[in-house]
C-alpha positions as CSV (number, residue, x, y, z in Angstrom):
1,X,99.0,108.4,121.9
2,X,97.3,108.3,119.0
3,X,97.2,104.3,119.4
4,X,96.6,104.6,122.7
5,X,93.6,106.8,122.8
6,X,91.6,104.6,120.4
7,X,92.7,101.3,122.2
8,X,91.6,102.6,125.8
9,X,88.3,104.0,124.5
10,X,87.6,100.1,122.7
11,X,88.6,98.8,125.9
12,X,86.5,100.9,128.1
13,X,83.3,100.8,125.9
14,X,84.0,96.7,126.8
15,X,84.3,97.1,130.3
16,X,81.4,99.0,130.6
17,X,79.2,97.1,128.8
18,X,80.3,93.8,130.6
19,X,79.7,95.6,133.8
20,X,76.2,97.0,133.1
21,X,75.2,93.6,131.8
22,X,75.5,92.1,134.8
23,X,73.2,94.3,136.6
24,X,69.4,93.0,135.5
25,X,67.7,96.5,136.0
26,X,70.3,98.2,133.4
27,X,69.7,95.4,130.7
28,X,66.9,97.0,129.3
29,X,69.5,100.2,128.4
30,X,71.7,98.3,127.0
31,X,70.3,95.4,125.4
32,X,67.2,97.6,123.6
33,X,67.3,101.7,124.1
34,X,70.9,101.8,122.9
35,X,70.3,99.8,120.2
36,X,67.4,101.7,118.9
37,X,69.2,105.1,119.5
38,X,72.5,103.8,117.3
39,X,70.2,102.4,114.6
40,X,68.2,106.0,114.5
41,X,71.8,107.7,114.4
42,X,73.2,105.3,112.0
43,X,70.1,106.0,109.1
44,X,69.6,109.8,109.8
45,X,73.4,109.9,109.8
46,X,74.5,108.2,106.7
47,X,71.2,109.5,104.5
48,X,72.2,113.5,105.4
49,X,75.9,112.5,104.7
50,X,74.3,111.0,101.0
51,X,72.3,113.8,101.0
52,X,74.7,116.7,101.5
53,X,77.2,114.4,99.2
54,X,74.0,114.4,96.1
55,X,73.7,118.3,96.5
56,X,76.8,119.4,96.4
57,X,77.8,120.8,93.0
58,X,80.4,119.6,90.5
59,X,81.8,122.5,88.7
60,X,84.1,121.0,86.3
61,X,84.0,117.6,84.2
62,X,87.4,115.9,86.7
63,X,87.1,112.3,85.7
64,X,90.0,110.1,86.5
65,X,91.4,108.8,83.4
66,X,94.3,106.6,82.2
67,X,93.6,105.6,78.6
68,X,92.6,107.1,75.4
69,X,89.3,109.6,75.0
70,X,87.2,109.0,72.5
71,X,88.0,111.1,69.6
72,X,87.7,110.7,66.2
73,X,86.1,107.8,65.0
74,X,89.4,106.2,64.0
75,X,91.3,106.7,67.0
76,X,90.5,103.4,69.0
77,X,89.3,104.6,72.7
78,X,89.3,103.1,76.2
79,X,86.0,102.9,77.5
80,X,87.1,101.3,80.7
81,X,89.9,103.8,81.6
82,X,88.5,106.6,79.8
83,X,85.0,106.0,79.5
84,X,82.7,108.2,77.4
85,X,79.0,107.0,78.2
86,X,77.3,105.9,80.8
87,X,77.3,101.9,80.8
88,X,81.3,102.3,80.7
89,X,81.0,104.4,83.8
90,X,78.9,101.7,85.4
91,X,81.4,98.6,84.6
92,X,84.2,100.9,85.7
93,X,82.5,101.7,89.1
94,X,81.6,98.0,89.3
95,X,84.8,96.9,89.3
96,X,85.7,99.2,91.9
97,X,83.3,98.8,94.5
98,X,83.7,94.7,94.3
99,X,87.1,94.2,93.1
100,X,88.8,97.6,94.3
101,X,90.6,97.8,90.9
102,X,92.3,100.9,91.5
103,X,93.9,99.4,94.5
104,X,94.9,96.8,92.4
105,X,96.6,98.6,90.5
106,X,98.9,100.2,93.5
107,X,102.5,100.7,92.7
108,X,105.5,101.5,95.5
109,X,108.6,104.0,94.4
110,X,111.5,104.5,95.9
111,X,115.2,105.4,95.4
112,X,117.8,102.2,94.9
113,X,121.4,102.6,93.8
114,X,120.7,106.6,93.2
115,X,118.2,105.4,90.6
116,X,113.9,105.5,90.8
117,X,112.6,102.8,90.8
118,X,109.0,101.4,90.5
119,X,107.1,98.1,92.0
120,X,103.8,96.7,92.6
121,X,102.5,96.0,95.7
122,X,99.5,93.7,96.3
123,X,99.6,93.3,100.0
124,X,97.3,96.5,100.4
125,X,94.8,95.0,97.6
126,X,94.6,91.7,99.5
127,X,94.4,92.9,102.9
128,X,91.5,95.1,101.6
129,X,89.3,93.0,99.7
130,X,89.8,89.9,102.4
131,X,88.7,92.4,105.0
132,X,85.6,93.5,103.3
133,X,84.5,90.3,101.7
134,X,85.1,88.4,105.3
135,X,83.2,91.2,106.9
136,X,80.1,91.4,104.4
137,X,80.1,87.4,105.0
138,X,80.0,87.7,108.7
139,X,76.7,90.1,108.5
140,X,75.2,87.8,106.1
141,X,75.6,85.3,108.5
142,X,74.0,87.2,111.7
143,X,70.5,88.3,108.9
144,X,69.8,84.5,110.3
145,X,68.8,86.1,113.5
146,X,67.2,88.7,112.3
147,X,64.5,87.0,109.7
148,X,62.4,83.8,110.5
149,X,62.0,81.3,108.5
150,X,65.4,81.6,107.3
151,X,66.2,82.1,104.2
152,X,68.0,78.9,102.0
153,X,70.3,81.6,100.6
154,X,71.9,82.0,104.0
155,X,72.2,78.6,104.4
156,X,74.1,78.2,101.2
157,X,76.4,81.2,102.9
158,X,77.1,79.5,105.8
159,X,77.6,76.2,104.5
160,X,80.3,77.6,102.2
161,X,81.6,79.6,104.9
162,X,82.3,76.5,106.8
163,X,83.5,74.2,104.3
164,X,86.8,73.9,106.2
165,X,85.1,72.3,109.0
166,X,87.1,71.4,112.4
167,X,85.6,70.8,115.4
168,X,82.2,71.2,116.8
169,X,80.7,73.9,116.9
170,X,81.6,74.5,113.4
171,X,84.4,76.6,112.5
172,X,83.8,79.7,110.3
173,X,86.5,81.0,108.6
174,X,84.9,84.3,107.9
175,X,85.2,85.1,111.5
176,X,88.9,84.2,111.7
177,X,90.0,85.2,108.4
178,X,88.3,88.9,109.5
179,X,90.0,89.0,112.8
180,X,93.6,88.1,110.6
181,X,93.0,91.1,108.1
182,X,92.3,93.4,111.0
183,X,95.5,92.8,112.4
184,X,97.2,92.9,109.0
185,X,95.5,96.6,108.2
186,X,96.6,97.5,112.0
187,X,100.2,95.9,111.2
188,X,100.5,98.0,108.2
189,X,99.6,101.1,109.9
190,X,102.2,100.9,112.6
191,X,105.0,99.3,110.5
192,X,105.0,101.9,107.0
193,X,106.5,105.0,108.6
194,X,105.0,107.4,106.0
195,X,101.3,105.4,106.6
196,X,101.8,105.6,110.6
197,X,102.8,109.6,110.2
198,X,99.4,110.0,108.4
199,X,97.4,107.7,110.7
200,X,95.6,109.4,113.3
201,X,92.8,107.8,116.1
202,X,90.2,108.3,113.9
203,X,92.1,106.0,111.6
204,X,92.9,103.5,114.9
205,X,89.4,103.4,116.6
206,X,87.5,101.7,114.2
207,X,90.0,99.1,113.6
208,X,89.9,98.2,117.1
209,X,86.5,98.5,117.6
210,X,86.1,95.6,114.6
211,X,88.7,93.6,116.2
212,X,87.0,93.5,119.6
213,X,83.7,92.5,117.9
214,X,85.1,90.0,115.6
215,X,86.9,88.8,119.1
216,X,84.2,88.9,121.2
217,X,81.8,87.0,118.6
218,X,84.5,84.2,118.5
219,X,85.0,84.1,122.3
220,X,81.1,83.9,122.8
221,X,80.4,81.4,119.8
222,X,83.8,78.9,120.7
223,X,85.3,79.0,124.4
224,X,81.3,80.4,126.3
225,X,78.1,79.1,125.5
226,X,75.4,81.7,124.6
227,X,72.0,80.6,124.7
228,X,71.5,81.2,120.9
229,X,67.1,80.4,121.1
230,X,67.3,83.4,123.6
231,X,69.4,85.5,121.4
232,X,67.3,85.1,118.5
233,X,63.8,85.8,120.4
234,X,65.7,88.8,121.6
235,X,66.8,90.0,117.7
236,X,63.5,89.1,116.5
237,X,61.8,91.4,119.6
238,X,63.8,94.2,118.3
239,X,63.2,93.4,114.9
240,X,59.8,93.6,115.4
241,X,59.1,96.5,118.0
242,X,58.3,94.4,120.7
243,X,61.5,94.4,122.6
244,X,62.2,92.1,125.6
245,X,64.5,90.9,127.6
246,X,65.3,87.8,127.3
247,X,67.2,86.0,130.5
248,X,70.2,83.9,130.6
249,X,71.7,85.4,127.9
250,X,75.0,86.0,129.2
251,X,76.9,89.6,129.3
252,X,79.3,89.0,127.0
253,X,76.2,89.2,124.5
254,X,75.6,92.7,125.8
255,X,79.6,93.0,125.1
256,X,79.5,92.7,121.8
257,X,75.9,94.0,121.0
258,X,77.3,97.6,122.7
259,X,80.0,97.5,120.3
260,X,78.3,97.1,117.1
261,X,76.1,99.5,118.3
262,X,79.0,102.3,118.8
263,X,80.2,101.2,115.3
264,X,76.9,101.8,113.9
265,X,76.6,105.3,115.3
266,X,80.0,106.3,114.9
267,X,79.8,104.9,111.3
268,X,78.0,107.9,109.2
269,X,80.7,110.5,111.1
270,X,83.8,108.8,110.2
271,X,86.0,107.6,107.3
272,X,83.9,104.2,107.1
273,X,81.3,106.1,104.6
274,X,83.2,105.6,101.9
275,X,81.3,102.7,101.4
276,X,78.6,105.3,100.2
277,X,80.7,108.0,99.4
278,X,82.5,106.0,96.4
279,X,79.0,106.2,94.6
280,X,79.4,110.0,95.0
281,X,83.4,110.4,93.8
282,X,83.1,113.0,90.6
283,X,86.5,111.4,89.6
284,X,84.6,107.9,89.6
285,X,81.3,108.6,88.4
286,X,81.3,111.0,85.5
287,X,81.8,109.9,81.9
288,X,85.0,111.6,80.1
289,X,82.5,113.6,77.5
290,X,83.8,117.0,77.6
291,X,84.4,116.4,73.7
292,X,81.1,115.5,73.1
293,X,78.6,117.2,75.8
294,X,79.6,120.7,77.4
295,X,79.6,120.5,80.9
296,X,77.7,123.6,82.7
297,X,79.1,124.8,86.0
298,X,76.1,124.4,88.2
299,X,77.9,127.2,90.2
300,X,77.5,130.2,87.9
301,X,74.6,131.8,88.1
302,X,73.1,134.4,86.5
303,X,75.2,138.3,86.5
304,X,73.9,141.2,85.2
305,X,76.0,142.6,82.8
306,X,76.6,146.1,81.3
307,X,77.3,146.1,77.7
308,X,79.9,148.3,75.7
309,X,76.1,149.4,73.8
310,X,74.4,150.5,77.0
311,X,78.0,152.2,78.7
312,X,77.9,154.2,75.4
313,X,74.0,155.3,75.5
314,X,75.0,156.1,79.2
315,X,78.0,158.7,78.7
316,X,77.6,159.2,75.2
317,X,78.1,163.3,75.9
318,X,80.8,163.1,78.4
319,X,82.9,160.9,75.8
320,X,81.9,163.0,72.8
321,X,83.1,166.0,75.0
322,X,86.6,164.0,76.3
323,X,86.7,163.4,72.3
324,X,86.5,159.9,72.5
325,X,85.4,157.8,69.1
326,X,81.7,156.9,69.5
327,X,80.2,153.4,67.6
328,X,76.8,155.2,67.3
329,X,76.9,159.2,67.0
């Protein structure tokens, strides 16, 4: 069920959006108050997520380290696994973000022959970093339709993209290599028994909701013709609050415009912000300075206190009576 759930709910968004496609009165929903509505959810959604994630106080200095702290001057340190300033912390956090270092880094344990034993495992690294370099390609790709005159930089993407050329139309491999590392992620989900205990249809859903667009953006730009000049008048009406529809364009367009629309609103509510939330990770983006600058618990705040001094003045009689020794007679 909890594969099931997420795959029906894909399917059905599909369904739906190929029916109401096909009905010219209902386009307008679909092809422009939809889209507005998921891009309004999509920015008020992920800036109060930032937001909550900015004021939300760090009470104690919880860097994740792995190499020496800075000491004494002649201990050598490790700025990159234990970095003490702020330019270390931003190498470190570069190298996570684009090259998922951490990940990288991912070892497997289990029991062989009574003994422990201890292995790398890159599959998880490559899976990863293909699936989110092939999938910041393919929206690089569609800013084409969304800017006029286009930029040469995106031309430079695509012809890179498509260097492997087979065919006409022109074969991107960002598109297929994305679907490929969808299925892989899914694969390993279902396969790993401790990974598929853990996994649950919050985990499923937006794997299949990137499969069926990937799938529906191959289908539409290799097996039906879309009638791209429309498209792009339609994008650029959006873009520039003048929406219209434009006809001809075909429903499987509305297909896959409906489901990058419920990946943009379901985005700020779901696992997929960590792609903001890693700029937020205390464990990531402190410097390992307790040795050098006190860290202050944002969470105290100021108590009243009653000193041994003023307890004294208070029942100075009734402990001279109980024969109590007194600091100040």
């Amino acid at each position: 069920m909890k594969v099931f759930v997420p795959l029906v709910a894909v399917a059905a968004i599909f369904l739906l959006a190929l029916i109401l496609g096909g009905i010219p009165h209902l386009q307008f929903l679909i092809g422009v108050v939809i889209p507005y509505a998921a891009i309004i959810i999509f920015i008020a959604g992920f800036v109060a997520r930032i937001m909550d994630w900015f004021k939300s106080p760090v009470p104690f200095c919880i860097p994740t380290t792995c190499g020496q702290q800075k000491t004494l001057p002649w201990i050598k340190n490790n700025e990159l696994e234990n970095p003490s300033k702020g330019s270390s912390v931003i190498m470190r956090m570069a190298l996570e973000v684009l090259l998922f270092r951490s990940l990288f880094r991912n070892t497997f344990s289990e029991i062989r022959d009574g003994r422990l034993v201890h292995s790398s495992r890159k599959w998880l690294w490559l899976g990863a970093i293909v699936f989110h370099a092939t999938f910041f390609t393919v929206l690089l790709r569609h800013m084409r339709l969304f800017v006029e005159p286009v930029p040469r930089c995106l031309h430079v993407v695509e012809l890179l993209d498509s260097f492997m050329q087979i065919g006409t139309p022109i074969l991107y491999m960002s598109g297929v290599i994305l679907l490929l590392a969808t299925v892989y992620l899914f694969a390993r989900r279902i396969h790993i028994p401790q990974v598929k205990y853990i996994s649950l249809p919050a985990d499923y859903f937006p794997l299949f909701l990137i499969f069926a667009i990937a799938l529906s953006g191959i289908f539409m730009r290799y097996f039906t013709k879309v009638d791209i000049v429309g498209v792009k008048q339609f994008i650029m009406g959006l873009v520039t609050l003048s929406p219209r529809i434009q006809p001809g364009i075909g429903t499987i367009f509305y297909a896959h415009l409906l489901l990058v629309c419920t990946l943009l609103a379901y985005f700020p509510f779901s696992k997929l912000m960590h792609a903001g939330g890693v700029f937020f990770s205390p464990t990531r983006n402190m410097a390992n300075n307790s040795r050098i600058v006190r860290h202050i618990n944002p969470w105290n705040y100021k108590v009243k206190v009653h000193t041994y001094e003023e307890y004294e003045d208070e029942f100075r009689e009734k402990m001279r009576k109980a024969g109590l020794p007194l600091d100040k007679e």
